[in-house]
C-alpha positions in Angstrom: 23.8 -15.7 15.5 19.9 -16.0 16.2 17.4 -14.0 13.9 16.3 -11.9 17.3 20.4 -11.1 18.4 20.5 -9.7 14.2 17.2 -8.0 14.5 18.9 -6.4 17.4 22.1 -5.1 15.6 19.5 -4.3 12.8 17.4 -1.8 15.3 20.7 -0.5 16.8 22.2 0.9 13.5 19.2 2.6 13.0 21.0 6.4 12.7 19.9 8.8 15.3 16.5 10.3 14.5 15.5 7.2 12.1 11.9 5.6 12.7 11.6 1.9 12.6 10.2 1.8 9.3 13.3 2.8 8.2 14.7 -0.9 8.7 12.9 -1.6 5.5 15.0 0.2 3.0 17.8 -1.3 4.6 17.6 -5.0 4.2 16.5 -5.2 1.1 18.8 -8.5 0.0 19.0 -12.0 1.3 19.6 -12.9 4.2 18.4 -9.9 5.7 15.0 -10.4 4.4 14.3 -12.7 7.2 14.9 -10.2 9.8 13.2 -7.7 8.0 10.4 -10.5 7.5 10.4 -10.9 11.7 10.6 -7.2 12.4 8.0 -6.5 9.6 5.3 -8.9 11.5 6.1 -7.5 15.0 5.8 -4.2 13.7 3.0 -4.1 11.7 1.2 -6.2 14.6 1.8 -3.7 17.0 0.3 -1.2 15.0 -2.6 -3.4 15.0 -2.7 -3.7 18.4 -3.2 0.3 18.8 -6.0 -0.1 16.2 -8.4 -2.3 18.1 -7.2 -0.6 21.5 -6.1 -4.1 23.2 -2.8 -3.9 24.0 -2.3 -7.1 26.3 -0.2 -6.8 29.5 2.2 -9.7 27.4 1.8 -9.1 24.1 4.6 -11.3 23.3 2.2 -14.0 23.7 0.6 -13.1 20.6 3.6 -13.7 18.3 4.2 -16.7 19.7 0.8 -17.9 17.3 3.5 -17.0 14.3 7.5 -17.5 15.8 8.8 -20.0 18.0 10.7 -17.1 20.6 12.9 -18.5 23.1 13.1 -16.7 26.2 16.2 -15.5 26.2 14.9 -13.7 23.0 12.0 -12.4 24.3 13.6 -8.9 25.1 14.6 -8.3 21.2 11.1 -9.0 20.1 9.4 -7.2 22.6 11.7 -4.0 21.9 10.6 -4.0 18.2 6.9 -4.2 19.3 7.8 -1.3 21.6 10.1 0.7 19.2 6.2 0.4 16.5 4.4 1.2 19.2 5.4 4.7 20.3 6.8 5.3 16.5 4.9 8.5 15.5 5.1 7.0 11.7 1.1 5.3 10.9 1.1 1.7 9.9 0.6 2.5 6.3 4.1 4.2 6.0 5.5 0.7 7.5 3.1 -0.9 4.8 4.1 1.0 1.8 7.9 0.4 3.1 7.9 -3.3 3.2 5.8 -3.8 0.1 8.8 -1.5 -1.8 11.2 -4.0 0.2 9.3 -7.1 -1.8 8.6 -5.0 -5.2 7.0 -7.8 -7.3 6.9 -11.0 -5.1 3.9 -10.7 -3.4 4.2 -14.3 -2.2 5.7 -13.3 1.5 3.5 -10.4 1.7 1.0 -12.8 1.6 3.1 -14.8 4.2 3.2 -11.8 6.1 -0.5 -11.2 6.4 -1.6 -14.4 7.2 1.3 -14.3 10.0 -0.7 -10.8 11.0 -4.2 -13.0 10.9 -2.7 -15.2 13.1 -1.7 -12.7 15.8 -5.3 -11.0 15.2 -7.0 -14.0 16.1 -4.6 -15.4 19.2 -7.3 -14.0 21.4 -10.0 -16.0 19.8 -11.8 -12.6 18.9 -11.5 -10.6 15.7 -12.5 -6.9 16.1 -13.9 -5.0 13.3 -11.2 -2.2 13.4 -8.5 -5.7 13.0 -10.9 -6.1 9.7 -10.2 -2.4 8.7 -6.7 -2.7 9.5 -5.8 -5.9 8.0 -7.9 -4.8 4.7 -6.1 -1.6 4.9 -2.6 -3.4 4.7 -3.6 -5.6 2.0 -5.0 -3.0 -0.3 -1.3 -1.3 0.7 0.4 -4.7 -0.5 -1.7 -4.9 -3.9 -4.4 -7.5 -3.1 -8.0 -7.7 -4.5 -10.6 -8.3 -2.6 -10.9 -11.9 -3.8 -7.1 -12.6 -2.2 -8.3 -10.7 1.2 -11.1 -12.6 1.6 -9.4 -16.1 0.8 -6.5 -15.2 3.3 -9.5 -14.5 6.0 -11.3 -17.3 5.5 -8.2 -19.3 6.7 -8.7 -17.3 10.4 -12.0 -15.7 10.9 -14.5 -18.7 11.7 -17.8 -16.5 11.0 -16.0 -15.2 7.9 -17.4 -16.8 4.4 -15.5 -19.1 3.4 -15.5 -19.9 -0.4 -13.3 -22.3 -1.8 -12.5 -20.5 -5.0 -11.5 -17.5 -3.1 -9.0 -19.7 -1.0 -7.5 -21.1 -4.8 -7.7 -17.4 -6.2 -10.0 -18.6 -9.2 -13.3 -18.1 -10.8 -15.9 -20.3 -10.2 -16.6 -20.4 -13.3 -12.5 -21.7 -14.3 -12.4 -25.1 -16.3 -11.3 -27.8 -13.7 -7.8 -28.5 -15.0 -7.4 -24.5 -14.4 -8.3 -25.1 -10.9 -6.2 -27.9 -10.4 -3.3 -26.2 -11.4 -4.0 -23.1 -9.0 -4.3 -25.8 -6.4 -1.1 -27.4 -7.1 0.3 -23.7 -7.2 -0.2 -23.4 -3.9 0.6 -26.6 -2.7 4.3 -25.8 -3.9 4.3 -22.4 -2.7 3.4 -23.2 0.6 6.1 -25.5 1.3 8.5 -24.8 3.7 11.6 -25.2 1.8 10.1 -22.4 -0.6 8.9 -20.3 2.2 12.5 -20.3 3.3 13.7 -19.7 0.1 11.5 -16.3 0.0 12.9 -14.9 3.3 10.2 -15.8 5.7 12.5 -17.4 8.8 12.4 -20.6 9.5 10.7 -19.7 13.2 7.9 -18.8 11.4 7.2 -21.6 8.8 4.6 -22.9 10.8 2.6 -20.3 9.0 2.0 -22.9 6.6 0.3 -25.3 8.4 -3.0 -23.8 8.2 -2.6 -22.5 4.9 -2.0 -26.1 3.4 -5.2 -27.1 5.5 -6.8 -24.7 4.0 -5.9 -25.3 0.2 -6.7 -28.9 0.3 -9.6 -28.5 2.0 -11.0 -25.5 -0.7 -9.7 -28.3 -3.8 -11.8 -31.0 -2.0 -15.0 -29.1 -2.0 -14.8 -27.9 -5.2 -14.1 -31.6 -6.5 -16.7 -32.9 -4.5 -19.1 -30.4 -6.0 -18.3 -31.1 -9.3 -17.9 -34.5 -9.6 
């Protein structure tokens, strides 16, 4: 059975009167954590999508930047986005919800707002009230400002983008400490771990730009100190 035909059955025992973010509490264990991973990204991006007042005419587009959807699917994922769109609860209930899902693995919430960044920026343009959303959620998941900025700087191309932010250290950190953050992420962001923490395998490709990004922050800051 495909993630979308579970997320399906997932939305469907939903009990009569139950929001969407009530999904949350419910699939707490693997494997379920990859649909609730899927559902958590459509959901959360639909929100977003009220925020900056752009709803597209096919928003499904958009998450296509973040899942590979097949067409036959397209229904399931588009009923989600509906389903958070017209949910009365805010974004921050679905926010607090998910990061109680995770409790103290913070590495797919991370997976899960770079998946967001991606969907913010499919348009090419990233609105301020995206920023205030998208800082908003990431305050909700527990991240300084240091970690939001580093997870912008992936996406945003007028965003500042410091290396050390991207690694999560001080600039003033010894160089074998930044090495070691570097190689950190390295094995965090491969696929076989990101699969391991939940995220589905139709959205691993949100580690291709991280990795671009990580190397690319460890090759400045070599190249500046050396």
């Amino acid at each position: 059975m495909s993630i979308w035909s579970r997320m399906a059955e997932a939305i469907a025992a939903l009990a009569k009167g139950e929001g969407l973010s009530a999904v949350f509490d419910k699939l707490r264990a693997a494997p379920d954590r990859t649909v609730a991973f899927a559902i958590a990204v459509i959901a959360l991006g639909a929100k977003m999508a009220k925020a900056d007042g752009l709803v597209t005419k096919d928003e499904v587009v958009a998450f296509r930047e973040v899942f590979v959807i097949p067409r036959e699917e397209e229904a399931n994922a588009a009923r989600v986005f509906n389903l958070a769109r017209q949910d009365v609860a805010g974004y921050d209930i679905y926010a607090r919800r998910i990061k109680a899902m995770y409790g103290d693995d913070d590495r797919p919430l991370c997976d899960l707002l770079e998946g967001l960044f991606h969907i913010a920026m499919a348009d090419g343009l990233y609105h301020p009230k995206e920023d205030d959303f998208l800082q908003d959620v990431a305050n909700i998941f527990g991240f300084d400002e240091r970690r939001f900025r580093g997870i912008r700087g992936q996406f945003v191309a007028e965003a500042d983008r410091d290396p050390y932010d991207i690694l999560g250290v001080d600039p003033t950190a010894p160089m074998e400490d930044v090495r070691a953050a570097w190689r950190k992420l390295v094995r965090e962001t491969h696929p076989d771990q990101m699969l391991a923490r939940g995220v589905p395998e139709e959205a691993v490709k949100l580690a291709e730009r991280r990795m671009v990004a990580i190397n690319r922050a460890w090759e400045e800051i070599l190249g500046s100190r050396t």
